[in-house]
C-alpha positions as CSV (number, residue, x, y, z in Angstrom):
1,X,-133.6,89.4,6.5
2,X,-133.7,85.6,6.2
3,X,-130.6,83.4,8.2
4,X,-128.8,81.4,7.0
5,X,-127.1,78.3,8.5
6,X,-124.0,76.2,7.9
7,X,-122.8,72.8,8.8
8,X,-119.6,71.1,7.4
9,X,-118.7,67.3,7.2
10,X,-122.8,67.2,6.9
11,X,-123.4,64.3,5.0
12,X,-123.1,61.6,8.1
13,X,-122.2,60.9,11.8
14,X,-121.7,64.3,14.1
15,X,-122.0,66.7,11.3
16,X,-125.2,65.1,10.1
17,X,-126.5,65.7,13.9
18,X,-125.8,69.3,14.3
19,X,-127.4,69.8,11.5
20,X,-130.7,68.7,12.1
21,X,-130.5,71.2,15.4
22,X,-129.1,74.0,13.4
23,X,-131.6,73.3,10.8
24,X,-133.9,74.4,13.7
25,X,-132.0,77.9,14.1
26,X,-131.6,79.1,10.4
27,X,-134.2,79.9,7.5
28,X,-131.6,78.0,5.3
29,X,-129.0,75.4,5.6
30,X,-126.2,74.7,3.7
31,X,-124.9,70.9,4.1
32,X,-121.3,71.3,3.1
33,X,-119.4,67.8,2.9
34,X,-116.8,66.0,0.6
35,X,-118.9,63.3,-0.3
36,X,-121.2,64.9,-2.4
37,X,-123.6,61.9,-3.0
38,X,-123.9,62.0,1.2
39,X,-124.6,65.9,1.4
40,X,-127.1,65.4,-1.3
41,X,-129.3,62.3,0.8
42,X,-128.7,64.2,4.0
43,X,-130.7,67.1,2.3
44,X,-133.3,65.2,1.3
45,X,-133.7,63.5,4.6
46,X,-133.7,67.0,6.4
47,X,-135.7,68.7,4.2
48,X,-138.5,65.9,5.1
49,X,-138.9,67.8,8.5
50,X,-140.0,70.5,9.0
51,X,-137.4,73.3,9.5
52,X,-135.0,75.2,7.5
53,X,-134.4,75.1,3.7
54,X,-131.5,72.9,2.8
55,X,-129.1,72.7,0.2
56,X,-126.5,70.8,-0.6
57,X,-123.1,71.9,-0.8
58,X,-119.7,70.0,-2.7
59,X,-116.6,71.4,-1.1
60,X,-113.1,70.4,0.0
61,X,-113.0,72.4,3.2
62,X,-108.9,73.0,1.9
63,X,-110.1,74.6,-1.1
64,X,-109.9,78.7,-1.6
65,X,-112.1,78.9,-4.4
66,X,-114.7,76.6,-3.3
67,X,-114.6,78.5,-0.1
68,X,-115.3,81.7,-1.6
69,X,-117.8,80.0,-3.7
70,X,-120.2,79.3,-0.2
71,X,-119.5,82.8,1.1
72,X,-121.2,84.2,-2.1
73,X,-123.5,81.8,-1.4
74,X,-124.5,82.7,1.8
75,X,-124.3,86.2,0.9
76,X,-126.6,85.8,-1.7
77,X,-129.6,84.2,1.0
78,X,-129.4,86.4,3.6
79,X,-127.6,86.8,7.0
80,X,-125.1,84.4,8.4
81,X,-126.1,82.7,12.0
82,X,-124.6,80.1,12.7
83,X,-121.5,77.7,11.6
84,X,-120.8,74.4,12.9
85,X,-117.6,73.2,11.1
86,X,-117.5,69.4,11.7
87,X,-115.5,68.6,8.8
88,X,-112.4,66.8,9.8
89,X,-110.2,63.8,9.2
90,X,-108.3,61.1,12.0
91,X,-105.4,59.7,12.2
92,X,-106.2,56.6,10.1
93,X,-107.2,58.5,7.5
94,X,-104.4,60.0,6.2
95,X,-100.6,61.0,6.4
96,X,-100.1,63.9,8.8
97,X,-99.3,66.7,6.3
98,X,-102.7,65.8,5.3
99,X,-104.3,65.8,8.7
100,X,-102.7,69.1,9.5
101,X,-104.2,70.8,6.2
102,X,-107.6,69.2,6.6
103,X,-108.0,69.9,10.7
104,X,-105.9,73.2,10.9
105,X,-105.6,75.0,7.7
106,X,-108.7,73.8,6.7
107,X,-110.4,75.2,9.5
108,X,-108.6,78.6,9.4
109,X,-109.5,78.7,5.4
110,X,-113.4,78.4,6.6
111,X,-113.1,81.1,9.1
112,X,-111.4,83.5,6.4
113,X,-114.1,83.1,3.7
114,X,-117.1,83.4,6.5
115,X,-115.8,85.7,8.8
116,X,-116.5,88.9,6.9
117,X,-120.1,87.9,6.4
118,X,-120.0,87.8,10.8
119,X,-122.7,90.0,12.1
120,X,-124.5,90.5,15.8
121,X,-125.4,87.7,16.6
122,X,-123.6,85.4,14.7
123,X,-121.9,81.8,16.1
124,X,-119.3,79.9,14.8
125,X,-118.0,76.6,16.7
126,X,-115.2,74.8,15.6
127,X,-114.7,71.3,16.0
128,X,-111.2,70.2,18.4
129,X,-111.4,66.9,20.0
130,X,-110.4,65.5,23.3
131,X,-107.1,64.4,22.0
132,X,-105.1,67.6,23.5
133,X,-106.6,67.3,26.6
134,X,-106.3,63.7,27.4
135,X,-102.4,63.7,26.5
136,X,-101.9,66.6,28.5
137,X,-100.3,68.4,25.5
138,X,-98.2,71.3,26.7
139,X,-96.4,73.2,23.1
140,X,-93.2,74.6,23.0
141,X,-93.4,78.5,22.1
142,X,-91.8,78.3,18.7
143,X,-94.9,75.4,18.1
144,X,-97.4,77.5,19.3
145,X,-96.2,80.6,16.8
146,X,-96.5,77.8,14.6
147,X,-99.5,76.8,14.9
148,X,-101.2,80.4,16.0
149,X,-100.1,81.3,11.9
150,X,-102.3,78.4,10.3
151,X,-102.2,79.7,7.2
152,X,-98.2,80.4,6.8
153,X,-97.5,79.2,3.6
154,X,-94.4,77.3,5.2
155,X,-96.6,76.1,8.2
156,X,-96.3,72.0,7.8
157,X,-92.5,73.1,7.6
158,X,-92.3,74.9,11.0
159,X,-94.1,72.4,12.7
160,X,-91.7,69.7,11.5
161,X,-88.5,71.9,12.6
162,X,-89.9,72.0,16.0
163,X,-91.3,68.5,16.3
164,X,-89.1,66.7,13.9
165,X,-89.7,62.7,12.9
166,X,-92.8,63.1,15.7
167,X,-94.5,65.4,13.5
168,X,-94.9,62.8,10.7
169,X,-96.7,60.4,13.3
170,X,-100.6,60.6,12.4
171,X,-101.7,60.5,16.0
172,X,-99.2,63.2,16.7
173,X,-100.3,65.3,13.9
174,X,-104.1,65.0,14.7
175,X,-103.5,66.0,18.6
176,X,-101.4,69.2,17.5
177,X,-104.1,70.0,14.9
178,X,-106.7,69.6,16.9
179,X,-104.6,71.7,20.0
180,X,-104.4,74.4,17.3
181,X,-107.8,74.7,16.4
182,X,-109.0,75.5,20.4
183,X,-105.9,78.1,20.0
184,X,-107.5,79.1,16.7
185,X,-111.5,79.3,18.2
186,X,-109.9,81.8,20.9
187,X,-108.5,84.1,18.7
188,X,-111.3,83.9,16.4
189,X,-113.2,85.1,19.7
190,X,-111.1,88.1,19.9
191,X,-111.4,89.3,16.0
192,X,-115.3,88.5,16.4
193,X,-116.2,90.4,18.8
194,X,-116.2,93.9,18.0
195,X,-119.0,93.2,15.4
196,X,-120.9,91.0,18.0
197,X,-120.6,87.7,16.9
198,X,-118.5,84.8,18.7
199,X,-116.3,81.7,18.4
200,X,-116.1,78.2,20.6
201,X,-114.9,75.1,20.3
202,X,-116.1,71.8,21.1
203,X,-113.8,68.6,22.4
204,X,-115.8,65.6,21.7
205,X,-114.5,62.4,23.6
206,X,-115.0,58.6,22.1
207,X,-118.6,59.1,20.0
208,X,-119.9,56.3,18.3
209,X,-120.0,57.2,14.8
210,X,-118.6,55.2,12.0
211,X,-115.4,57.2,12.0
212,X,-115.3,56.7,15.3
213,X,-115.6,52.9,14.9
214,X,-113.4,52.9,12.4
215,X,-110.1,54.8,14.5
216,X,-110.9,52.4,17.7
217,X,-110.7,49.0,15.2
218,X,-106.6,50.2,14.4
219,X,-106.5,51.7,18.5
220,X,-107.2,49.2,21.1
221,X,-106.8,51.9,23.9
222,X,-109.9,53.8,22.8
223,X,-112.2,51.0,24.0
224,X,-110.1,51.1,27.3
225,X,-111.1,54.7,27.4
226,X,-114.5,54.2,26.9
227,X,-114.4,51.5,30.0
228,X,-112.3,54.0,32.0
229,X,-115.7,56.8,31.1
230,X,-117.6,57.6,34.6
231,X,-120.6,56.9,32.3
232,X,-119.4,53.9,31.7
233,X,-119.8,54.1,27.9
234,X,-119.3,56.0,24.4
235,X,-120.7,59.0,23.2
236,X,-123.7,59.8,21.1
237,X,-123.8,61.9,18.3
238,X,-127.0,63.9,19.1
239,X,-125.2,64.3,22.1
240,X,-122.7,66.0,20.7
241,X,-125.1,68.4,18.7
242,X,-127.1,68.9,21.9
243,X,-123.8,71.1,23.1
244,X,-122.6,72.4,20.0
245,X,-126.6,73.9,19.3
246,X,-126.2,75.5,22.5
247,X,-122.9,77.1,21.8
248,X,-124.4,78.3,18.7
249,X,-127.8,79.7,20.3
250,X,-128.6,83.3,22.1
251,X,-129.4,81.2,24.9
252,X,-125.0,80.9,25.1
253,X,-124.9,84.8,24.1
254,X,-122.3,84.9,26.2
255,X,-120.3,82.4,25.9
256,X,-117.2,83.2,23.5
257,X,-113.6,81.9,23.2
258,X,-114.1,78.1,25.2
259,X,-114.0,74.9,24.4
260,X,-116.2,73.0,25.4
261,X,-115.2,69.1,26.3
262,X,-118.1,66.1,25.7
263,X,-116.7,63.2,26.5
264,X,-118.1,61.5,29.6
265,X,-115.9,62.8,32.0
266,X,-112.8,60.2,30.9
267,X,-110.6,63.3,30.9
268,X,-111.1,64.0,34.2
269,X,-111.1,60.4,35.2
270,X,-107.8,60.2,33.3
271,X,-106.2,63.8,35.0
272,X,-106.6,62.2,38.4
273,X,-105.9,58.9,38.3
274,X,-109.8,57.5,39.4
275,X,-110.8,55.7,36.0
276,X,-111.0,52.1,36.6
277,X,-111.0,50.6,33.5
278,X,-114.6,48.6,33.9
């Protein structure tokens, strides 16, 4: 049976990156993006190498019928392998009910249209980010039943009762998103594996993409964070991939229900107080 592949937010920076390594994994890959016009190029560029099959694929990663429009999809090539959901938005890029829906719901939405396809041997990794970890974020119970139920209908409400006037704070809303998508990867871990398939995270730190470039021009700390970095600098994209395509391979068969954190070992340097900023 042919495999098949899938990468959202595909059309540039990160997403674009895992896909050329999942593109290596799969007999076809879907490029799933907002942009159309960028899912469409990135396709074309891909399918210059040699590799997988690629398509392109116009979604909103919030949107229930367009989801179930990729699961037939997928259905209809063969067996599902591997999902790297990149997708995602930042705090500059929009109000927080919006940040919440895109990063949290949207995430949850993907699984629920994908994970009945989940077979032995199937990977999924979800993109978090460092955000959680370098605040130290430590929820309230009545926030994590919030966020553990992604899909309540009344979910942006909950999370406001608990947080109040903080909750409509984009930063604020991005770090509990992104908290509740490594919450979400662990229980996806638990549902998956009974049919043998699994479910990580990954954390990047500071990568220099263009979105990344564009949330450290309105956040002067980030470029304090990057001098603060053991490695003394930002991330790279393919180096982000590089983890995420192991996560995703049998080589990780075994791995299931982490996250795993890429970001130059600021958070560490940042937990104990041995960052110099450079």
């Amino acid at each position: 049976m042919s495999t098949v592949g899938v990468v959202t937010g595909a059309g540039r920076g990160m997403g674009l990156e895992c896909a050329r390594r999942v593109g290596t994994m799969v007999d076809t890959l879907l490029l799933v993006d907002l942009d159309g016009q960028a899912a469409q190029l990135a396709a074309e560029e891909l399918s210059a190498s040699e590799g997988a099959t690629v398509e392109p694929f116009h979604l909103d990663v919030t949107d229930r019928a367009g989801l179930a429009r990729l699961a037939d999809r997928v259905a209809g090539l063969g067996d599902l392998r591997a999902v790297a959901h990149v997708a995602g938005i930042s705090p500059t890029m929009a109000d927080w009910r919006r940040i919440v829906e895109v990063d949290l719901v949207g995430t949850a939405l993907l699984a629920e249209a994908l994970r009945p396809l989940a077979t032995a041997g199937t990977a999924f990794v979800y993109f978090s980010s460092m955000a959680p970890t370098i605040a130290g974020v430590v929820a309230e119970p009545a926030l994590d039943a919030a966020l553990d139920e992604p899909l309540h209908p009344d979910l942006l409400d909950r999370i406001h009762t608990v947080l109040g006037a903080q909750a409509e704070h984009p930063g604020a809303a991005y770090v509990w998103a992104k908290y509740g998508v490594r919450r979400f990867a662990q229980r996806e871990a638990i549902r998956l594996g009974p049919v043998g398939a699994r479910a990580c995270s990954v954390s990047p730190g500071i990568i220099d993409t263009p979105q990344g470039r564009q949330e450290s021009e309105h956040n002067p700390s980030m470029e304090a964070m990057v001098r603060r970095t053991p490695l003394g600098r930002a991330g790279r994209a393919a180096e982000v991939a590089a983890a995420v395509a192991f996560a995703l391979s049998d080589e990780a068969s075994f791995l299931n229900g982490v996250d795993l954190l890429v970001d130059g070992g600021v958070c560490a340097a940042t937990r104990l107080g041995e960052g110099q900023a450079r």
